[in-house]
C-alpha positions as a Python dict, from the first residue, in 0.01 Angstrom:
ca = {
    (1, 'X'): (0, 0, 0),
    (2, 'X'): (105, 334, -95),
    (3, 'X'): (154, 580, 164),
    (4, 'X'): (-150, 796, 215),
    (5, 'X'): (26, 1133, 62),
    (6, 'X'): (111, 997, -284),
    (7, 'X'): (-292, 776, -318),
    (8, 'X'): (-468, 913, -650),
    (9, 'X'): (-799, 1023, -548),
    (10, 'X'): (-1118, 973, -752),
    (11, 'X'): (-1369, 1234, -627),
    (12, 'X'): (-1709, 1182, -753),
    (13, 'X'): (-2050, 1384, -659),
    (14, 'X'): (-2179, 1417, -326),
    (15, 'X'): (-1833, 1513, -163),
    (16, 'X'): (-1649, 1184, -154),
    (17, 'X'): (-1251, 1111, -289),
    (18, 'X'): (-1192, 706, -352),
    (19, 'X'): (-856, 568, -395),
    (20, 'X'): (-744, 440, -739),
    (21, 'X'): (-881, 730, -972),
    (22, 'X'): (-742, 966, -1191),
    (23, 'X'): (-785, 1265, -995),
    (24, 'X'): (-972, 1513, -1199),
    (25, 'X'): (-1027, 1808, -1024),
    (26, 'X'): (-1414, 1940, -1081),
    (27, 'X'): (-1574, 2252, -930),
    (28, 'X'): (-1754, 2185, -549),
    (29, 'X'): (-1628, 1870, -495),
    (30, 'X'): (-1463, 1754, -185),
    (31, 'X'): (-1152, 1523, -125),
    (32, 'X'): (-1197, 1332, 134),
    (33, 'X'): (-998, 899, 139),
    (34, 'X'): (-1215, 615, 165),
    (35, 'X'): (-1043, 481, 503),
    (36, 'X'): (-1159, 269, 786),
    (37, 'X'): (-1338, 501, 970),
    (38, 'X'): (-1433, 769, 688),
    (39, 'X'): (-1786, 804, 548),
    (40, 'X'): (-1821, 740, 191),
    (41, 'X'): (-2016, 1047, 52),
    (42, 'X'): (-2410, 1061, -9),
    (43, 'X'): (-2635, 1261, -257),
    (44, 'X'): (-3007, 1306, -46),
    (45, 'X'): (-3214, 1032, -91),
    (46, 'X'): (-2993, 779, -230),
    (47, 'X'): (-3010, 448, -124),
    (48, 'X'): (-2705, 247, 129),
    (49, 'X'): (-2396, 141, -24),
    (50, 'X'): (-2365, -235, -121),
    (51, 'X'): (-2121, -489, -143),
    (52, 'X'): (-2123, -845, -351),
    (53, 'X'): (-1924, -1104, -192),
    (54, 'X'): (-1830, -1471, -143),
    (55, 'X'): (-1637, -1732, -301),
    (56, 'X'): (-1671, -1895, -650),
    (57, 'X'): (-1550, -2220, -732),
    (58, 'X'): (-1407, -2318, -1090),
    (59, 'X'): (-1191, -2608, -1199),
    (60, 'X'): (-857, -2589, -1061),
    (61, 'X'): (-658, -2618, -1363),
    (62, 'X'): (-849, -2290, -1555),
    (63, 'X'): (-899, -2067, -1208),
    (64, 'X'): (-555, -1896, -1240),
    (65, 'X'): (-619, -1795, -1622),
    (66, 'X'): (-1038, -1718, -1549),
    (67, 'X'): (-926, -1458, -1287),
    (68, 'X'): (-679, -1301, -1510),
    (69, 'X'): (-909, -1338, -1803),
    (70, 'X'): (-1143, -1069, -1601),
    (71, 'X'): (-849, -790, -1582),
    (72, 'X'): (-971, -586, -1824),
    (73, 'X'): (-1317, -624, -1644),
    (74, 'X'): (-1199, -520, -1337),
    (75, 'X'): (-1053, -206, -1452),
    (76, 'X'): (-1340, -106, -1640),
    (77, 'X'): (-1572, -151, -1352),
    (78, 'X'): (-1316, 19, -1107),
    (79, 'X'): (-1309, 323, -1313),
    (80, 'X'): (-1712, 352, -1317),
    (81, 'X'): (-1892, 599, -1120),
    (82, 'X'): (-1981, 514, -768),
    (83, 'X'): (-1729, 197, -792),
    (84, 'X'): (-1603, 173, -465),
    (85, 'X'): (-1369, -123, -517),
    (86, 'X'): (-1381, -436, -683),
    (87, 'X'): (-1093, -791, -686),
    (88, 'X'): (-1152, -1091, -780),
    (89, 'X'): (-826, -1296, -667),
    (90, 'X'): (-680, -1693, -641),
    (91, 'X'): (-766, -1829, -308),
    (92, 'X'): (-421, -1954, -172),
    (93, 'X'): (-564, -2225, 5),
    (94, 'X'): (-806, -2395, -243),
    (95, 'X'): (-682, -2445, -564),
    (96, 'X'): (-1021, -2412, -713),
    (97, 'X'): (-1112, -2109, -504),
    (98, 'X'): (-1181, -1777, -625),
    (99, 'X'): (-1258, -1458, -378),
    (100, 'X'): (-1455, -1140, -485),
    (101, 'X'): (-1562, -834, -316),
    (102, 'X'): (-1761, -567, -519),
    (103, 'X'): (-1797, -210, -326),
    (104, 'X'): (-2070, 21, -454),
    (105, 'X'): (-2240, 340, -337),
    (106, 'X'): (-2553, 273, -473),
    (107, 'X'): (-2723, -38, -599),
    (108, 'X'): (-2813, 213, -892),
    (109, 'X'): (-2447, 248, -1016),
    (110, 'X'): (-2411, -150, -929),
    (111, 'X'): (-2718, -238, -1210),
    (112, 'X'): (-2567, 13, -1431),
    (113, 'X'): (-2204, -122, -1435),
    (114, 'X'): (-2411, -514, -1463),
    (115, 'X'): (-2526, -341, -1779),
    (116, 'X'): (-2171, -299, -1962),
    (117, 'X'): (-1967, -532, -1759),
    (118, 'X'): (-1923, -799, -2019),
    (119, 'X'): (-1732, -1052, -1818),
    (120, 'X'): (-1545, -1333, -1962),
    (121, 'X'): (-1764, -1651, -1990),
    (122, 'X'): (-1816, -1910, -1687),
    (123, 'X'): (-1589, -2205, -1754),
    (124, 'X'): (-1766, -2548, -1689),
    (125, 'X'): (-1794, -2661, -1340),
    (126, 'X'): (-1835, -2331, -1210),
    (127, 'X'): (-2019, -2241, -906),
    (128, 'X'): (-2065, -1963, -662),
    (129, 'X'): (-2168, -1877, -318),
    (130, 'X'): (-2214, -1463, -319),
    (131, 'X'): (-2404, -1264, -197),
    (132, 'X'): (-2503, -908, -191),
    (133, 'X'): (-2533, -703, 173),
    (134, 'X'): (-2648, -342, 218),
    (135, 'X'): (-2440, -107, 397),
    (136, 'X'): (-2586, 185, 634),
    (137, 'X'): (-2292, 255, 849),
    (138, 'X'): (-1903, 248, 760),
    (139, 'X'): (-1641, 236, 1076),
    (140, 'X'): (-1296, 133, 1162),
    (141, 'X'): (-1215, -252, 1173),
    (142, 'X'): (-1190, -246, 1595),
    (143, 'X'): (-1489, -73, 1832),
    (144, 'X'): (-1179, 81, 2044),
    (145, 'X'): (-1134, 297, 1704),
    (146, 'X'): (-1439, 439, 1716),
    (147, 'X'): (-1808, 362, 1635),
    (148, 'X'): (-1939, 289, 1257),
    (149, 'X'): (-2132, 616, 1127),
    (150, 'X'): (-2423, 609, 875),
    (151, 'X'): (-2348, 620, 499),
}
């Protein structure tokens, strides 16, 4: 991890600044890293953040290429409005493991990157145990760091 004075900053409407962006500058926008702890910004009446995660199983002798295979996918959907994060990566204790974690700010900007995403096909065998959660409060990873606050 980079130290936090040389992250690239995405800022995007409502007042929030993500890691991993290219920085644009834009009139009345805030900067403001997506930490533990820090609030991910919100427009009124949106709805919570979400996240898509679990575990997807593929043969063992394709996973390594399927996960690179979705590279280009990955850095399409990270560069996509309200994309919060998103890895898919080898589990390094299952061979035919694969983990994936999807951040999102809305489940609006979620559908809309389902409607482009274009992911490389499902190789045979494959399974998957994911699911989606909704997010109302964002906090550090220990209570002693303080308490979660809404999003």
């Amino acid at each position: 991890m980079e130290p936090a004075d040389r992250r690239r900053h995405r800022r995007i409407p409502g007042g929030s600044a993500l890691r991993g962006g290219r920085g644009q500058r834009r009139r009345g926008m805030m900067r403001r890293t997506c930490d533990a702890g820090d609030t991910v910004g919100q427009r009124a009446g949106r709805r919570r953040m979400v996240i898509i995660a679990g575990k997807m199983y593929v043969p063992a002798e394709v996973r390594d290429r399927w996960v690179a295979d979705h590279r280009d996918a990955i850095t399409r959907a990270r560069a996509m409005p309200g994309c919060v994060d998103l890895y898919l990566s080898a589990d390094p204790l299952e061979r035919d493991r694969v983990n994936m974690y999807e951040c999102w700010e809305t489940e609006a900007e979620l559908d809309a990157w389902r409607a482009v995403a274009d992911p490389p096909p499902k190789p045979e065998g494959f399974r998957a145990d994911v699911h989606m959660y909704e997010i109302g409060a964002v906090g550090p990873p220990f209570r002693d760091q303080g308490a979660p606050r809404p999003v």
